[in-house]
C-alpha positions as a LaTeX table, in Angstrom:
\begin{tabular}{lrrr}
\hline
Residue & $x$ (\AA) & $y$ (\AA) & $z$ (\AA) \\
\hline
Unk1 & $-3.96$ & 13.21 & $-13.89$ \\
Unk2 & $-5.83$ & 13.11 & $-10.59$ \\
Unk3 & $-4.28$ & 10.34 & $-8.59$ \\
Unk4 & $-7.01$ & 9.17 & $-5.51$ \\
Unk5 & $-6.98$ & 6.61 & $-2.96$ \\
Unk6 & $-9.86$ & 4.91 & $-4.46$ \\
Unk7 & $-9.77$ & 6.32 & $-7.83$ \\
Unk8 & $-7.57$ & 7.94 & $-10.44$ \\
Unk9 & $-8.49$ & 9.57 & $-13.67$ \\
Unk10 & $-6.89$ & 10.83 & $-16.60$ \\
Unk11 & $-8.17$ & 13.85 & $-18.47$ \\
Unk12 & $-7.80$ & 16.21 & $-21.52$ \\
Unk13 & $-8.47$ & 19.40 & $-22.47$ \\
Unk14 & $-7.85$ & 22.35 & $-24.53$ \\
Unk15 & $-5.54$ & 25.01 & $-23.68$ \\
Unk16 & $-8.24$ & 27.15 & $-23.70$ \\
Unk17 & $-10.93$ & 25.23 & $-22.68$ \\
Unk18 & $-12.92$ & 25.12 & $-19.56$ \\
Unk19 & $-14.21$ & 21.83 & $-19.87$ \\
Unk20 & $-13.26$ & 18.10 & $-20.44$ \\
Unk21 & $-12.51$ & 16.58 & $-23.55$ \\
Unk22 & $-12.02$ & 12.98 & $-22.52$ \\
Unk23 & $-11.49$ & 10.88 & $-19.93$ \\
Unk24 & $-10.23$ & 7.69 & $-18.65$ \\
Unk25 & $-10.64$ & 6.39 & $-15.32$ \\
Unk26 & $-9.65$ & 3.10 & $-12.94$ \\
Unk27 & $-9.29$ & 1.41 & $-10.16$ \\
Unk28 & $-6.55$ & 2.79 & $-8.01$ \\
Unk29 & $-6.31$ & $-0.30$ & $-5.95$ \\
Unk30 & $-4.00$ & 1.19 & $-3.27$ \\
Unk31 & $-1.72$ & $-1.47$ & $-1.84$ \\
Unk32 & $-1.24$ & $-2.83$ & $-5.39$ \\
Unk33 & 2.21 & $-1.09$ & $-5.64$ \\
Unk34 & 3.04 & 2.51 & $-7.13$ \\
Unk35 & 4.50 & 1.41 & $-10.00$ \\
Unk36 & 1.67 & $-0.70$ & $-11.92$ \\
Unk37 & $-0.36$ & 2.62 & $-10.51$ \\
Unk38 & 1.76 & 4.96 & $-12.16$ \\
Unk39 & 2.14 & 2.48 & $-15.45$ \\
Unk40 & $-1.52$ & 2.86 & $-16.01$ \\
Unk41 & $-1.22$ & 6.41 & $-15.63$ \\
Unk42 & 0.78 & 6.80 & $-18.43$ \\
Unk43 & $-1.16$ & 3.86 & $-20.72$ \\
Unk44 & $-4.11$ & 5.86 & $-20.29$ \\
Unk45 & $-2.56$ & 8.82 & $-21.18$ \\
Unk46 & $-0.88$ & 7.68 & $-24.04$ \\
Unk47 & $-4.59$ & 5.90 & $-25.10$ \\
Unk48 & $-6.56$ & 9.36 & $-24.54$ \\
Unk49 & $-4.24$ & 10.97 & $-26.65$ \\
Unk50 & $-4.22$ & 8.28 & $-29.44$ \\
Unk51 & $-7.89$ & 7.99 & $-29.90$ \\
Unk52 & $-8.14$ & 12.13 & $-29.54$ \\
Unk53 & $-5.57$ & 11.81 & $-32.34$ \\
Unk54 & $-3.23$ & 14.10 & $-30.36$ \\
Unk55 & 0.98 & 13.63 & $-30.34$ \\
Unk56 & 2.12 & 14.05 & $-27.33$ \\
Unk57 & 4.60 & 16.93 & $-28.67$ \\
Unk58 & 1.64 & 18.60 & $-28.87$ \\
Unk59 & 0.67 & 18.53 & $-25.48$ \\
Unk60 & 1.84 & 21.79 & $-23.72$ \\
Unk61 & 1.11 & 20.37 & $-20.33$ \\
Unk62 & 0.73 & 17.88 & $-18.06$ \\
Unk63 & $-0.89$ & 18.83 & $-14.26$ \\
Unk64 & $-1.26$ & 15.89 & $-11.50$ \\
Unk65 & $-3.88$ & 16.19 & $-7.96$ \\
Unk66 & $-2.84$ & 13.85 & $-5.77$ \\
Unk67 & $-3.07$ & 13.93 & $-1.84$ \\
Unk68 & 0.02 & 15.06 & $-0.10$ \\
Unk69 & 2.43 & 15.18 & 1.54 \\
Unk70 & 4.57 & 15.83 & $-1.62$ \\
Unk71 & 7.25 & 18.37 & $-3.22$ \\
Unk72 & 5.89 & 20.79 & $-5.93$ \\
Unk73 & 9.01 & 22.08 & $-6.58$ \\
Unk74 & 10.59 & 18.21 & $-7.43$ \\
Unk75 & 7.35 & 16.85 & $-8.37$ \\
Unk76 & 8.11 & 13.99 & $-5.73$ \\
Unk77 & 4.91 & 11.92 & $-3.86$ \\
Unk78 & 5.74 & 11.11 & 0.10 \\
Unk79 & 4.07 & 8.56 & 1.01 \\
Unk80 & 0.48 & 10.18 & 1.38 \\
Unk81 & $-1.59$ & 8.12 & 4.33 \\
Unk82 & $-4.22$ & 7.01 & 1.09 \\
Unk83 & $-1.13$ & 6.06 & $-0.81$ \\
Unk84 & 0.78 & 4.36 & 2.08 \\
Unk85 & 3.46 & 2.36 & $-0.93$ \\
Unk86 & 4.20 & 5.60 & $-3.06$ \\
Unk87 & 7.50 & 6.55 & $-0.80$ \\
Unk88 & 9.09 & 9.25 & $-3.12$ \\
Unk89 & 7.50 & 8.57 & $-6.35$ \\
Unk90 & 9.53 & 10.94 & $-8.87$ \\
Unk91 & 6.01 & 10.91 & $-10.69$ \\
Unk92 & 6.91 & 14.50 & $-12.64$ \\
Unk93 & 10.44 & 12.93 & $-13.82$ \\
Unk94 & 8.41 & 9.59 & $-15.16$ \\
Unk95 & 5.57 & 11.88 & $-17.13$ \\
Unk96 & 8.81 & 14.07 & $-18.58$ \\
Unk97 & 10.67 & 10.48 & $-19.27$ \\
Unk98 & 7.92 & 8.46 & $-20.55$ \\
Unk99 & 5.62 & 11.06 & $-22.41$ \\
Unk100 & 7.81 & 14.04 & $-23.19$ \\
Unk101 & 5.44 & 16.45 & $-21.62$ \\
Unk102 & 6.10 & 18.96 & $-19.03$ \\
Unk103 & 4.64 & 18.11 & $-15.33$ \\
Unk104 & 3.61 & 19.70 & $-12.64$ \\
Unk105 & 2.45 & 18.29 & $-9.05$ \\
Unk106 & 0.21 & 19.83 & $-7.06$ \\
Unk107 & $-1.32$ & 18.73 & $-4.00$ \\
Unk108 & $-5.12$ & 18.28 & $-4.13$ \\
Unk109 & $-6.22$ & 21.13 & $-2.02$ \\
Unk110 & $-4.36$ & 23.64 & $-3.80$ \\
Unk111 & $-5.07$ & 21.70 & $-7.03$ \\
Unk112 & $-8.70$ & 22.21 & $-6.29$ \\
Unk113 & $-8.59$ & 25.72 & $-5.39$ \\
Unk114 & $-7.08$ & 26.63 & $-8.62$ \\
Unk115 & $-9.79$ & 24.43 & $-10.51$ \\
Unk116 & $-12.29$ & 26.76 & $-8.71$ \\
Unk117 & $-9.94$ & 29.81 & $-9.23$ \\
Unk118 & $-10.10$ & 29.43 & $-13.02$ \\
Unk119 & $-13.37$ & 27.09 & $-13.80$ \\
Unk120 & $-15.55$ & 27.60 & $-11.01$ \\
Unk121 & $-17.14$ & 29.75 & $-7.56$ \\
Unk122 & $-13.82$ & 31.56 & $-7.69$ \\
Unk123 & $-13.72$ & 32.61 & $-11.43$ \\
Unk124 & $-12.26$ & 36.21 & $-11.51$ \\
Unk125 & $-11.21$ & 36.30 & $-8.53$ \\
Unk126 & $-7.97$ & 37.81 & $-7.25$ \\
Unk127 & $-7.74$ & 36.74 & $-3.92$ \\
Unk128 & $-9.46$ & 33.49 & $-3.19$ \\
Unk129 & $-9.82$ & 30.22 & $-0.72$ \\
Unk130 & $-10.52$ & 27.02 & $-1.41$ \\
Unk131 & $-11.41$ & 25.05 & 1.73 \\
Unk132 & $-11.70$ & 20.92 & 1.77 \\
Unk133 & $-13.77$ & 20.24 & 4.56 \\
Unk134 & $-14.45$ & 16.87 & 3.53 \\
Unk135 & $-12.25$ & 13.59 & 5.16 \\
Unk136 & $-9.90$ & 16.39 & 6.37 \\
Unk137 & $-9.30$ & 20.55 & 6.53 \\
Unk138 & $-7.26$ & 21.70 & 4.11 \\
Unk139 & $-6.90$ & 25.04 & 2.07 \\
Unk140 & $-5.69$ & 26.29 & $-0.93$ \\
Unk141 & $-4.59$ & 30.01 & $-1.44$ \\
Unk142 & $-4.71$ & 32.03 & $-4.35$ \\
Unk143 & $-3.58$ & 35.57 & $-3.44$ \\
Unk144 & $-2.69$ & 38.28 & $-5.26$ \\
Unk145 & $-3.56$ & 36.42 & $-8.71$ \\
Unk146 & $-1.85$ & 33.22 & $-8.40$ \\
Unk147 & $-1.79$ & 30.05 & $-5.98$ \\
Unk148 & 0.69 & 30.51 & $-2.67$ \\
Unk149 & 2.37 & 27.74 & $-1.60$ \\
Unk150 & 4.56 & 29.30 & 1.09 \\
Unk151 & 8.60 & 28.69 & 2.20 \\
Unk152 & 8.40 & 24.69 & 2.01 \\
Unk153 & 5.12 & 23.83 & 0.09 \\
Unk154 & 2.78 & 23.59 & 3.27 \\
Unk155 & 0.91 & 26.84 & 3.23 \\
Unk156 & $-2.34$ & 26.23 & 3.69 \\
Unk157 & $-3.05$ & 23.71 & 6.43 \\
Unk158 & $-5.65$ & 25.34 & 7.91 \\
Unk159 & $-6.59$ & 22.29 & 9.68 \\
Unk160 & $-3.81$ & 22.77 & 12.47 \\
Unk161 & $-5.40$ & 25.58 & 13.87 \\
Unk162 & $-6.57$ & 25.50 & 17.24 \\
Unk163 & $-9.78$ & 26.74 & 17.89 \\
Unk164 & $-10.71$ & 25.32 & 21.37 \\
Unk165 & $-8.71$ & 23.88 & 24.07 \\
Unk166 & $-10.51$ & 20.65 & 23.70 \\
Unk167 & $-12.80$ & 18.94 & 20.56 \\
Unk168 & $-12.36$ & 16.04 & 18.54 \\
Unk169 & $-8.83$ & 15.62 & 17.33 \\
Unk170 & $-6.83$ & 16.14 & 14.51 \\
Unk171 & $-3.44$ & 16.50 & 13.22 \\
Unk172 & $-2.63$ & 15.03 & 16.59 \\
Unk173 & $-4.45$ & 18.31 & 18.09 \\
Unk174 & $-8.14$ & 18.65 & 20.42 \\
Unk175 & $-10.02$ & 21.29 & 18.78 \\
Unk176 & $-8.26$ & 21.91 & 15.78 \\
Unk177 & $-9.98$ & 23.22 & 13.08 \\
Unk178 & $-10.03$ & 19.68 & 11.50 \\
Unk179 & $-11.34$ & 17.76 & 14.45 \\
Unk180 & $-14.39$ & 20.43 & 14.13 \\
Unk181 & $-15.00$ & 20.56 & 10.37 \\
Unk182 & $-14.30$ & 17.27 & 8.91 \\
Unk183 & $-15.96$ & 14.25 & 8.49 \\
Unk184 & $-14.17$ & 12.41 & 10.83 \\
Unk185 & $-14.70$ & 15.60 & 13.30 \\
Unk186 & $-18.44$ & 15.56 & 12.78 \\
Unk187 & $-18.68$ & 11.59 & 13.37 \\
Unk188 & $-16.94$ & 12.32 & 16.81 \\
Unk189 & $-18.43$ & 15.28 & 18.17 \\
Unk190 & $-21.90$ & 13.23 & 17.24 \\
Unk191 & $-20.64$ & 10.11 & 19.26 \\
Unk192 & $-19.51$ & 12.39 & 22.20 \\
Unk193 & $-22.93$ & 14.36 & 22.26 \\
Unk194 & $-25.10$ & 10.68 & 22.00 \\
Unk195 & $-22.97$ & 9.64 & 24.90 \\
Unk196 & $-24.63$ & 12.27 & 27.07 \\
Unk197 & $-27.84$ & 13.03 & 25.25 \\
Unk198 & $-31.35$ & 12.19 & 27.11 \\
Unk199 & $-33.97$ & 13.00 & 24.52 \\
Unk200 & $-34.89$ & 11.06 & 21.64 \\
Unk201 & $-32.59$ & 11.09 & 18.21 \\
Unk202 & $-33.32$ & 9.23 & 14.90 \\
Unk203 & $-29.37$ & 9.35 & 14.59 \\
Unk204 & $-28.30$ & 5.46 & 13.93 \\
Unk205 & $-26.66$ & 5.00 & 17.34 \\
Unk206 & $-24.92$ & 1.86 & 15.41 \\
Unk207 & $-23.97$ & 4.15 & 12.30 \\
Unk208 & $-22.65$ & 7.76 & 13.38 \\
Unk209 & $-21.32$ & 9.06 & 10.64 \\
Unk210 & $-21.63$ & 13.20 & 8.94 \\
Unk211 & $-23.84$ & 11.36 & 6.56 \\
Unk212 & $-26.48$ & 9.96 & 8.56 \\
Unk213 & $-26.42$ & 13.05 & 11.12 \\
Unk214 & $-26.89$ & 15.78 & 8.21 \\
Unk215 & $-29.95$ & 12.94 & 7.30 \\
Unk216 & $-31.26$ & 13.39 & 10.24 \\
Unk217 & $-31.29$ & 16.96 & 10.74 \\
Unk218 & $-33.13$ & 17.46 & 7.29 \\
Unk219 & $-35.74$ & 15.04 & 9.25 \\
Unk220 & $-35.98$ & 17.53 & 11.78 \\
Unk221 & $-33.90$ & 15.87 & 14.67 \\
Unk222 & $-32.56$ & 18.55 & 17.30 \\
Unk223 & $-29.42$ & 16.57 & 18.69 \\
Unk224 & $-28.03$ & 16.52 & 14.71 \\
Unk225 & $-29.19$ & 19.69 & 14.55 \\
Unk226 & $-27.20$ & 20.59 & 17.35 \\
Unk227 & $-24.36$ & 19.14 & 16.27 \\
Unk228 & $-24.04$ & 20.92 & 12.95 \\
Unk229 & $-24.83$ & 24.16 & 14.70 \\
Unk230 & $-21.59$ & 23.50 & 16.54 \\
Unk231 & $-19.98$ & 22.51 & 13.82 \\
Unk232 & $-21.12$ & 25.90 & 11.73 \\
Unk233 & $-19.88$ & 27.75 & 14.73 \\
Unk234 & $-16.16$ & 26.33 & 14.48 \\
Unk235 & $-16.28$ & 26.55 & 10.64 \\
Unk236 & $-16.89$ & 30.36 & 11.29 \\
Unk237 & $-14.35$ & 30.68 & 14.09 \\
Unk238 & $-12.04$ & 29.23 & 11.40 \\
Unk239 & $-13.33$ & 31.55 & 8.25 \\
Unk240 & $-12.78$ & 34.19 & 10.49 \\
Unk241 & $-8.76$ & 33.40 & 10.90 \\
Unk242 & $-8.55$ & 33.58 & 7.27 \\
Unk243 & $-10.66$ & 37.00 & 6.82 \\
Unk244 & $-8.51$ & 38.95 & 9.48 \\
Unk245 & $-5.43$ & 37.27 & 8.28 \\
Unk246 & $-5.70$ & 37.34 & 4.29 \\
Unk247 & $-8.66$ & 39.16 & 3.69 \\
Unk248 & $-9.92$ & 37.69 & 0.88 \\
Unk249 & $-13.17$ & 38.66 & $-1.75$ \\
Unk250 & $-14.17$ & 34.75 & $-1.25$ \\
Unk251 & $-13.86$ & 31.85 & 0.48 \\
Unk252 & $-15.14$ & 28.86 & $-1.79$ \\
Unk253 & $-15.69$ & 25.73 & 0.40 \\
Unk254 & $-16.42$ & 21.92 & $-1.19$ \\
Unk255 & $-17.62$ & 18.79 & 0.06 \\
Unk256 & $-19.69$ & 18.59 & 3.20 \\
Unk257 & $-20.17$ & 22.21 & 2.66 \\
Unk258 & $-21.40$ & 21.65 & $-0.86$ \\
Unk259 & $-23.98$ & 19.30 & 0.47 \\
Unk260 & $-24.85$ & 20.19 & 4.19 \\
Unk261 & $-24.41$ & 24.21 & 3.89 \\
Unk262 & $-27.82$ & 24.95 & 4.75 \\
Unk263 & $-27.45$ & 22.91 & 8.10 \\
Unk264 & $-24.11$ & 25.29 & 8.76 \\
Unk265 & $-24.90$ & 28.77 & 7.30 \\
Unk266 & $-26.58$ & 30.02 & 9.92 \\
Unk267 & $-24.06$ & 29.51 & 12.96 \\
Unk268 & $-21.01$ & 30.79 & 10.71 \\
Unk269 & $-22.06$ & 33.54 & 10.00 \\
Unk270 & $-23.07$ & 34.81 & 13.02 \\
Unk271 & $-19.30$ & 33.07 & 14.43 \\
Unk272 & $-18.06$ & 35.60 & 11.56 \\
Unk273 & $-19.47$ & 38.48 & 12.41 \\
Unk274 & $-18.33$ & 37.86 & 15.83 \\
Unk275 & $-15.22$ & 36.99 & 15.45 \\
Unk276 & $-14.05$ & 38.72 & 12.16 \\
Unk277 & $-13.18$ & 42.44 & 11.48 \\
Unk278 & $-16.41$ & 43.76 & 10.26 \\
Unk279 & $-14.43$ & 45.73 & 7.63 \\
Unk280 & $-12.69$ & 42.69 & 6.29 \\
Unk281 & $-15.75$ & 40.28 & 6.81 \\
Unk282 & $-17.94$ & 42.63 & 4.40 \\
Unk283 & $-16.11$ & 41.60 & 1.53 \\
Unk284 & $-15.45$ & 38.89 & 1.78 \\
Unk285 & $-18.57$ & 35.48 & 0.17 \\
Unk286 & $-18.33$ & 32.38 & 1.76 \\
Unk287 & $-19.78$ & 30.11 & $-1.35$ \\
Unk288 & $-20.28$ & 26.55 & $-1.88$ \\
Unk289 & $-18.11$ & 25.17 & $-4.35$ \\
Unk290 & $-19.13$ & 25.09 & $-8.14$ \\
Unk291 & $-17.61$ & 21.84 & $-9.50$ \\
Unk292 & $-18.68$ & 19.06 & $-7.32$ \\
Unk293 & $-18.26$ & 15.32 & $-8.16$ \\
Unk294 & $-15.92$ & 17.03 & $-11.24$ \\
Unk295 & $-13.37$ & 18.48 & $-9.33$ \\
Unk296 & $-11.15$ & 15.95 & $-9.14$ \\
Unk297 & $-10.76$ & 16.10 & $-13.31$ \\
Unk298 & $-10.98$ & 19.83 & $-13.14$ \\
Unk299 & $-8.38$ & 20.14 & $-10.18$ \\
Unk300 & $-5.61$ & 18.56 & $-12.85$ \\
Unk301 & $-6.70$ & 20.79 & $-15.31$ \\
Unk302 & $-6.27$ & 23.72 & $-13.25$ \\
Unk303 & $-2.61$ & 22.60 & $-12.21$ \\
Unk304 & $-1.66$ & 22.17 & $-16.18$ \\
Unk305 & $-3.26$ & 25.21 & $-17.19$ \\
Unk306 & $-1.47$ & 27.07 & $-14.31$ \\
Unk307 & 1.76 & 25.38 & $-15.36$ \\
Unk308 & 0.86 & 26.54 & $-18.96$ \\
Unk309 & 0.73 & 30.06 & $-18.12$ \\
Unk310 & 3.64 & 29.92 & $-16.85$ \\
Unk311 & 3.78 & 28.99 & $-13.43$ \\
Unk312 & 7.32 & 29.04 & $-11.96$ \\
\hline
\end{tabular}
């Protein structure tokens, strides 16, 4: 089950499988109420099964993406800000009570980095990242061969790192790593730098957005140009954090990245070789991710499969 703020889907696969047998998607409709949410959840699921002519005793596993905050370890949703009515959802207890299944809760950037961990850029990996980088900057870890979640479920949020005493903010923080490498950051430091800028731009003054500055760069405009240069530079001063600190063999990175990495490459890696230890930095890939608009489906995959194996 991937649970969005816009959309939610409902997927099955084979145990050993690395692709998607069928699907159901809908409407999430936030605001709607959690429950009528969650009740289609488990309609669909009990309709994918039933035309796949599956029993749901057969089903080893069931994993769930959704945004956080939430508790792994009670399978409890808190209230995430695209969710704003699911206030400690016991959405693992209803899968267990309603379908019989086993259910695990994951939230979506670790759920993500174990789809690319076992489907995607970070296939055979044993120590990995998974960065967001798309409305926020989050990370998932796997390290030493299986996801880390840390004391209290948090590890990984990478986008409270400060990498400049002042930037756009995020997390309540100027120049976090987030209010650099986001799309929200982006937006802001283009607003800040057309508030000052002379020359000419074919950036919509009316319409700042990542989107229509990464447009204009691939037309050849120098201020979004600019902009994603300094934007490449913080996503390296941030990469670089993570090298020294966990030295990984690759850092897999999704959305904006995905899409805009030639606009960033340059500027992070020479932040990189900079900033990180040359020995660590070596080898260590910084790759696009693999799975694109699929994630999502392949992200709640990787959370049952991981449960499957055995996950404690």
């Amino acid at each position: 089950m991937d649970i969005g703020g816009t959309k939610c889907a409902v997927v099955l696969s084979e145990k050993s499988a690395s692709s998607v047998k069928d699907k159901i998607r809908f409407d999430t409709l936030a605001g709607r109420g959690w429950e009528k949410v969650v009740g289609e959840l488990i309609f669909s699921a009990k309709a994918l099964l039933s035309r796949n002519g599956v029993s749901p005793c057969e089903v080893i596993a069931c994993g769930v993406s959704c945004g956080g905050p939430l508790n792994s370890d009670t399978g409890i949703i808190m209230r995430p800000p695209n969710l704003p009515d699911w206030d400690n959802v016991p959405l693992a207890d209803i899968v267990k009570s309603e379908l019989g299944i086993p259910c695990k809760v994951r939230n979506d950037a670790d759920a993500c980095a174990l789809a690319e961990w076992k489907f995607g850029a970070g296939k055979g990996c044993r120590n990995m990242v998974f960065l967001t980088f798309g409305t926020g900057m989050g990370a998932g870890l796997i390290i030493d061969g299986r996801l880390y979640s840390g004391t209290s479920g948090t590890a990984g949020e990478v986008g409270h790192i400060r990498l400049d005493a002042d930037g756009p903010v995020a997390y309540g923080k100027a120049g976090s790593f987030e209010g650099f490498c986001s799309g929200a950051g982006i937006a802001a430091m283009g607003k800040k730098m057309l508030s000052i800028y002379n020359g000419s731009t074919i950036i919509p003054r009316d319409d700042v957005t990542a989107k229509t500055i990464a447009q204009a760069a691939d037309a050849g405009d120098k201020l979004a140009n600019a902009i994603y240069r300094r934007c490449g530079e913080k996503l390296g001063q941030g990469i670089s954090i993570l090298i020294d600190i966990l030295n990984p063999e690759k850092i897999v990175i999704g959305s904006i990245f995905q899409r805009s990495g030639h606009l960033l490459i340059e500027s992070m890696n020479e932040a990189i070789k900079k900033e990180a230890l040359s020995v660590s930095a070596q080898c260590c890939e910084v790759v696009p991710a693999m799975l694109g608009d699929e994630i999502g489906d392949f992200a709640a995959l990787g959370v049952a499969k991981d449960f499957a194996e055995g996950e404690k």
